[in-house]
C-alpha positions in Angstrom: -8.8 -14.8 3.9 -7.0 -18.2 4.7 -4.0 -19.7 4.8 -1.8 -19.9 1.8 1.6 -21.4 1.9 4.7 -19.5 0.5 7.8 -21.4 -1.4 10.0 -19.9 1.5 7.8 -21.7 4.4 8.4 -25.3 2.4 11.8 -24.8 2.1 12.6 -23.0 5.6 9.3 -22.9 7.3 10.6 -21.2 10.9 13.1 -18.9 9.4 11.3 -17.2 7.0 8.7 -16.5 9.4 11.3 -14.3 11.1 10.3 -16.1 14.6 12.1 -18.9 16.7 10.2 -21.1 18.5 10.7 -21.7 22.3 8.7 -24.3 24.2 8.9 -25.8 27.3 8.1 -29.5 26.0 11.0 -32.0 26.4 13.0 -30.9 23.6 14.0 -34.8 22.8 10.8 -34.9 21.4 11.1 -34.9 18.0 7.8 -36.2 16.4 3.8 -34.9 17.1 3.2 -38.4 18.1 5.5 -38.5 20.8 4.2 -34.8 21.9 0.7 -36.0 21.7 -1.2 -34.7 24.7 -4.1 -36.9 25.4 -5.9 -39.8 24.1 -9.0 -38.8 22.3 -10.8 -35.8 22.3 -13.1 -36.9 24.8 -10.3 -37.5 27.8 -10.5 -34.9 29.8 -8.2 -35.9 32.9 -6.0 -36.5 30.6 -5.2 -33.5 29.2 -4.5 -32.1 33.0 -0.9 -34.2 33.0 2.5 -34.0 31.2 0.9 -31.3 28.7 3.8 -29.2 26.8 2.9 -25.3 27.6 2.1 -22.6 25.4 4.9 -22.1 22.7 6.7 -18.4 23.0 7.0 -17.2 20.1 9.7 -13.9 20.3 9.4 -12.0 17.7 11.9 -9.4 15.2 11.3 -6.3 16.6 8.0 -4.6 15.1 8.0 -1.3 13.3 4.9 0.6 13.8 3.1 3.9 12.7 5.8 4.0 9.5 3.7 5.9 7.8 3.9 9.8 7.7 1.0 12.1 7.9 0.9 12.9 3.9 0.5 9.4 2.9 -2.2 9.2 5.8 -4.0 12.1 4.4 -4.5 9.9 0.8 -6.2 7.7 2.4 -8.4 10.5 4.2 -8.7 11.8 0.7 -10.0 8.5 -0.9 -13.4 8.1 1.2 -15.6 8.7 -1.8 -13.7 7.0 -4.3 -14.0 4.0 -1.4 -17.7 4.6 -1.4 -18.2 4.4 -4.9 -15.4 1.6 -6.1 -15.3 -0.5 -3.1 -18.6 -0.9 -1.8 -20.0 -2.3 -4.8 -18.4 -5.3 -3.9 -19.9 -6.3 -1.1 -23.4 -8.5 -1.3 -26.9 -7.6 0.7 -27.0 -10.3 3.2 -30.2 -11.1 1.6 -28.1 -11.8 -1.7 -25.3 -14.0 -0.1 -25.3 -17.7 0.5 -25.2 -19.0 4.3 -24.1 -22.2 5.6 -26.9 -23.8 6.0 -27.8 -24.1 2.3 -25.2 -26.3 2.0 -25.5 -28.6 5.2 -28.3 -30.5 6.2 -31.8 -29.6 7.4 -31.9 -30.2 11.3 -35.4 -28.9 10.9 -36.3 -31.8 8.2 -38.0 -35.0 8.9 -34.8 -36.6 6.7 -32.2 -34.7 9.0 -30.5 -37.8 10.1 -30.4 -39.8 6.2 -29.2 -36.2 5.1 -26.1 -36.6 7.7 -25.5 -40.4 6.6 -25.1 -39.5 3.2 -23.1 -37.0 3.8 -20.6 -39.3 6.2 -20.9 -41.9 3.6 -19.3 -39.5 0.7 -16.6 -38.1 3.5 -15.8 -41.7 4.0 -14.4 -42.0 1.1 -11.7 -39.3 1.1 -8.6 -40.0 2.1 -6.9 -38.4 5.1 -4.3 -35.8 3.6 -6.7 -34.1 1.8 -8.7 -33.7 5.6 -5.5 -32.3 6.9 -5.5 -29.5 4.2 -9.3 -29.0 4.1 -8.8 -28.6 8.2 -5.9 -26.5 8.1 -8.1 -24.2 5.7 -11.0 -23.7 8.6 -8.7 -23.1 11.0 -7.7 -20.6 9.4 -10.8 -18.9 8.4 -12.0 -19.4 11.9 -9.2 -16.9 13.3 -11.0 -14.3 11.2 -11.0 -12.3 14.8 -7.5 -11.2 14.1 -7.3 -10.6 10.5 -10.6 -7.8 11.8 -8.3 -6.4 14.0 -5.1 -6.2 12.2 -7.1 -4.0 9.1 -8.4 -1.6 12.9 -5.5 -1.2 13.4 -4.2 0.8 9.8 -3.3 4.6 10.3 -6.3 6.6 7.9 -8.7 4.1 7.6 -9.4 2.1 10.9 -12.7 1.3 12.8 -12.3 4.4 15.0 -15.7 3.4 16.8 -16.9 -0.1 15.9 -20.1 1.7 14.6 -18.2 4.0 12.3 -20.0 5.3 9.1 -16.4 5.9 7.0 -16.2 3.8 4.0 -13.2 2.1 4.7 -15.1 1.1 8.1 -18.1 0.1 6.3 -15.9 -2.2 3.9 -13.7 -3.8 7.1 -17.4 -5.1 8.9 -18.7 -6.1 5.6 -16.1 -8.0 4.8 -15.8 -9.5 8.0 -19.5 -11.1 8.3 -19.0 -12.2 4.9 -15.5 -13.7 5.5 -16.8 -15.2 9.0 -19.5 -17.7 6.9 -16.6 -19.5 5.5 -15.2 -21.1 9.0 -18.5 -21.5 10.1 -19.4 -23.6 7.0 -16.5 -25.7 7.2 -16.2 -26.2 10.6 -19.9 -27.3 10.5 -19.0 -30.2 7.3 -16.3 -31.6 9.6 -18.3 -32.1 13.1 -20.9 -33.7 10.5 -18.4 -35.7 8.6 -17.1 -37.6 11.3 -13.5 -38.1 10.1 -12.0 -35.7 12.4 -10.9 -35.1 16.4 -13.5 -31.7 16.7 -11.8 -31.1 20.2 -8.1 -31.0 19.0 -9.2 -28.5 16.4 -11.1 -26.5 18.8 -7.7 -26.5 20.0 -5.6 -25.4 17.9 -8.2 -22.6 16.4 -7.9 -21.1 20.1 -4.0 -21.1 20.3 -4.3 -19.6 17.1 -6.5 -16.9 18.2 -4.3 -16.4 21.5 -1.4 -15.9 19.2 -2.2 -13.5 16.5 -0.1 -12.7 13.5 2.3 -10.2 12.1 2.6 -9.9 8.8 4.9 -6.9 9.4 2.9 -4.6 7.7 3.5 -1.8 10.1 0.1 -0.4 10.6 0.2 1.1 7.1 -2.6 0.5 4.7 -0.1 0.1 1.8 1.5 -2.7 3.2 -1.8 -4.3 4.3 -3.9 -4.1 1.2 -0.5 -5.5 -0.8 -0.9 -8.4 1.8 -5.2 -8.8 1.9 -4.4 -8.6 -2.6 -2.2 -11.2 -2.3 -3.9 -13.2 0.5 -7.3 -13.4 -1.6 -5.9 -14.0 -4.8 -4.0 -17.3 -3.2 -7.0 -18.3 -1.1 -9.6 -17.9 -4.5 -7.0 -20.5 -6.1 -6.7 -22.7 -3.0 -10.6 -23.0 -2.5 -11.2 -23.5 -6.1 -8.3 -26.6 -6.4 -9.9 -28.0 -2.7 -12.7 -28.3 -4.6 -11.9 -29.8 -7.6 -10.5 -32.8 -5.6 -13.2 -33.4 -3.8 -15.0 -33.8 -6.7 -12.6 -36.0 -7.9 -12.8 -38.1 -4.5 -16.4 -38.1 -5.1 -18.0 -35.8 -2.9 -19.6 -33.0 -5.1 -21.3 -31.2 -2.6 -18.4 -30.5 -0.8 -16.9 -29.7 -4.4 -19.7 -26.8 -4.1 -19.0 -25.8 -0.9 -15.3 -25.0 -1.1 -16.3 -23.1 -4.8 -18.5 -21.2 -3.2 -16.4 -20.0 -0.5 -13.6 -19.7 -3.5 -16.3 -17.2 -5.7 -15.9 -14.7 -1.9 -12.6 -14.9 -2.0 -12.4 -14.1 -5.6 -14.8 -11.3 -5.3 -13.0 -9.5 -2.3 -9.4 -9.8 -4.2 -10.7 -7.8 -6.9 -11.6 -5.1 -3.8 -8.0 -5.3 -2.5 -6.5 -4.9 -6.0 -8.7 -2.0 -7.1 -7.3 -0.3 -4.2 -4.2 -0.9 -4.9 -4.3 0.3 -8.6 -5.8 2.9 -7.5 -2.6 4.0 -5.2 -0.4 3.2 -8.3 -2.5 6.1 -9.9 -2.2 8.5 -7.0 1.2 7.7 -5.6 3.0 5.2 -7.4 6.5 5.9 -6.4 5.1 5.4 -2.6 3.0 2.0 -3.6 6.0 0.1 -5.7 8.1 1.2 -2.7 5.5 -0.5 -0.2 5.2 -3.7 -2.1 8.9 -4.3 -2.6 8.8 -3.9 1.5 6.5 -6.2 1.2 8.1 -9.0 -0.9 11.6 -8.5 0.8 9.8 -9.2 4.1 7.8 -12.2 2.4 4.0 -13.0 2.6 3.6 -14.3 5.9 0.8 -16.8 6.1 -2.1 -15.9 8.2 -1.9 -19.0 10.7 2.1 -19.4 10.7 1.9 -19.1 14.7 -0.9 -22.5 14.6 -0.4 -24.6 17.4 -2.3 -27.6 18.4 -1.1 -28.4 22.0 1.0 -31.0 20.9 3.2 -30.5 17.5 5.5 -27.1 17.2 5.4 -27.7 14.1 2.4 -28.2 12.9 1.3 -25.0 10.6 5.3 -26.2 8.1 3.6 -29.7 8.3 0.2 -28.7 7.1 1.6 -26.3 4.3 3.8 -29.4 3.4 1.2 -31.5 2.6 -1.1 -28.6 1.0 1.9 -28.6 -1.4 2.0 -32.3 -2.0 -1.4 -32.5 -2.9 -1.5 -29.1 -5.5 -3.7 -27.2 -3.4 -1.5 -24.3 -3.0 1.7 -24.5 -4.2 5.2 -22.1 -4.8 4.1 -22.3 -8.5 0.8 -20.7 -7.3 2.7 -18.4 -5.1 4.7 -17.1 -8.0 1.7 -17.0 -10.6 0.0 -14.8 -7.9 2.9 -12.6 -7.8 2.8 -12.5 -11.7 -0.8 -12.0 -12.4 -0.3 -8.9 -9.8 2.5 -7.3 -11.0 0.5 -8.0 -14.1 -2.6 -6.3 -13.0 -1.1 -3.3 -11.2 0.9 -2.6 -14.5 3.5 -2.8 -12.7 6.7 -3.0 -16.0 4.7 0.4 -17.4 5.1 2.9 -14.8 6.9 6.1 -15.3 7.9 9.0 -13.2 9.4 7.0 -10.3 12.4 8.1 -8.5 15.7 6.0 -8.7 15.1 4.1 -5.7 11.0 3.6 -7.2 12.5 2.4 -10.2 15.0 0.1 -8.2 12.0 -1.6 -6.4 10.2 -1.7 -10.1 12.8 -4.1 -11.4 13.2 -5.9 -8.2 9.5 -6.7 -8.3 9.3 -8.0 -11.7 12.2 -10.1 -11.7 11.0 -12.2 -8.4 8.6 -14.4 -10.4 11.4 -16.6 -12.3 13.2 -16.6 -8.7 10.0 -18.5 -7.1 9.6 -20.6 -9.6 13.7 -22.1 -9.3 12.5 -22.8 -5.4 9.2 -24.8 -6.6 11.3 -26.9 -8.5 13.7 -27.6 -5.2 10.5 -27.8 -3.3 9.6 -30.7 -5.1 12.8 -32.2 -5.3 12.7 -32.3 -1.2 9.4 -33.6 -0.8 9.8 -36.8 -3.1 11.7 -37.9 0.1 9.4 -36.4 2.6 8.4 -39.0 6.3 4.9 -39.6 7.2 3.9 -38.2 10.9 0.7 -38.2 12.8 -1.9 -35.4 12.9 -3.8 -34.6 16.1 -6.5 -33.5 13.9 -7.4 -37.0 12.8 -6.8 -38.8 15.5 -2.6 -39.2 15.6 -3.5 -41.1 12.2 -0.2 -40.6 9.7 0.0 -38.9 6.4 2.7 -38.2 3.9 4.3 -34.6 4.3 
């Protein structure tokens, strides 16, 4: 699962993630570069003086435990359909690539040629798409709290960190298979040499500090909307990351992101099988949970990034992820689409008046996104250039 940017953050990044922002940095400082907090990443008494602190991020007030003890009991009741539909889509480690088949050979005699070539082909790619291809690890690497926010669902939760449930088996799996993603990523950047390693290292642990809340009430409905969502945007965002690298040149790393694109791909179809399988059980309960879920918005993943230095920095990033066609509110809308689509969602029958309100809530939001792509665009034909920490304070269109 990584980040993927929603129409609503481009157009009002802070207040549709329902948080305000409080920091104790001088508040007359308006751009990353003047907030930048040390020299290089390699200046360690630097980063002792004038540092802004922490943000504080204060938060809506969270609903938890929503859901009632029936709709609990489903999920109790759904262990061996989980055993049989869900597990099949998990690989044997044995079966599944690891990073090292893409990277080169420290145990080779032609280690070192292996990491020029591979520095000669990043060399070549220009800086934005680094700031979206970093944005992307960061986010994978705060896999830590996307494993804690699915142990933390009523009915199908971790109970032991050992546990032999189905759902528990599927949450680990996923997890080690999720956590090769970051760790490949993270690994092409140290070796590519285009990028400040320590200001990342950074910003991946304020991002860990902070969490998330996708306000998904620890209620599997809500959640396995989200993780449907989530993979389906990050299958397209890996696979379009790719294809520009390719285009700038680099094929390997063209192969790197599809691979990691084919996981993503692979657990979506996981998180939607679930899902059509509520529809089946309880639909008036599941088109009720996922027009709570679009009212309250897809929350990105890493909308609480920080870097030390820019409060701002996660609304930059997605800015320039849209720029570039990475992931876009057209791509937001399509995914909402080709769920709705999926789920079948038009054809069901039975619901209650305020199911069938929700119904045609859901499938009219499409055409909605798609007017704010077109003002999305409009606003970032006029959008500044600012400095990343990630790359050294160098600028890059928003």
């Amino acid at each position: 699962m990584a980040l993927q940017l929603s129409p609503f953050l481009t157009s009002k990044p802070m207040k549709s993630l329902s948080f305000k922002l409080h920091s104790t940095a001088n508040p007359s400082h308006r751009s990353p570069k003047s907030m930048s907090c040390n020299v290089g990443s390699g200046s360690a008494t630097m980063e002792k003086v004038n540092k802004p602190s922490v943000p504080h991020w204060e938060a809506h007030v969270q609903v938890t435990h929503s859901m009632p003890p029936e709709k609990i009991e489903i999920f109790k009741s759904m262990e061996h359909w989980a055993k049989k539909n869900l597990l099949v889509h998990l690989k044997p480690v044995e079966n599944c690539w690891q990073p090292q088949d893409f990277l080169p050979d420290p145990e080779s005699d032609g280690f070192e040629e292996q990491v020029k070539e591979l520095r000669e082909r990043a060399r070549e790619i220009p800086d934005d798409y680094f700031v979206a291809l970093i944005g992307n690890m960061i986010t994978e690497e705060a896999l830590p709290t996307y494993q804690t926010m699915l142990n933390t669902l009523d009915g199908v939760r971790d109970e032991t960190a050992s546990s032999l449930t189905p759902w528990a088996i599927w949450t680990r799996a996923w997890t080690a298979e999720e956590n090769r993603h970051g760790d490949l990523l993270n690994k092409y950047l140290y070796l590519s040499g285009r990028v400040d390693m320590k200001r990342i290292e950074k910003t991946i642990q304020y991002l860990i500090g902070a969490g998330m809340d996708p306000r998904t009430e620890n209620s599997p409905y809500l959640l396995f909307i989200y993780t449907s969502f989530q993979e389906r945007a990050t299958f397209i965002s890996h696979g379009n990351t790719g294809r520009l690298a390719k285009a700038h040149g680099d094929v390997k790393l063209a192969q790197i992101c599809g691979a990691i694109a084919s996981d993503e791909k692979r657990h979506e179809a996981a998180y939607t099988k679930i899902l059509e399988k509520l529809f089946e059980i309880d639909p008036d309960g599941t088109i009720l949970a996922l027009a709570d879920m679009m009212r309250k918005r897809i929350t990105m993943p890493a909308h609480l990034m920080y870097d030390g230095c820019d409060n701002n920095i996660f609304s930059h990033y997605s800015a320039v992820v849209q720029r570039l066609g990475i992931y876009t509110a057209k791509d937001y809308a399509d995914v909402l689409e080709f769920l709705v689509g999926r789920w079948k969602v038009e054809n069901l029958t039975g619901l209650s008046a305020e199911g069938r309100k929700a119904q045609d809530c859901v499938c009219g939001l499409a055409p909605k996104m798609r007017r704010l792509e077109e003002r999305a665009w409009e606003r970032a034909k006029e959008a500044p250039t600012i400095p990343f920490s990630w790359i050294s304070d160098r600028r890059v269109k928003l």
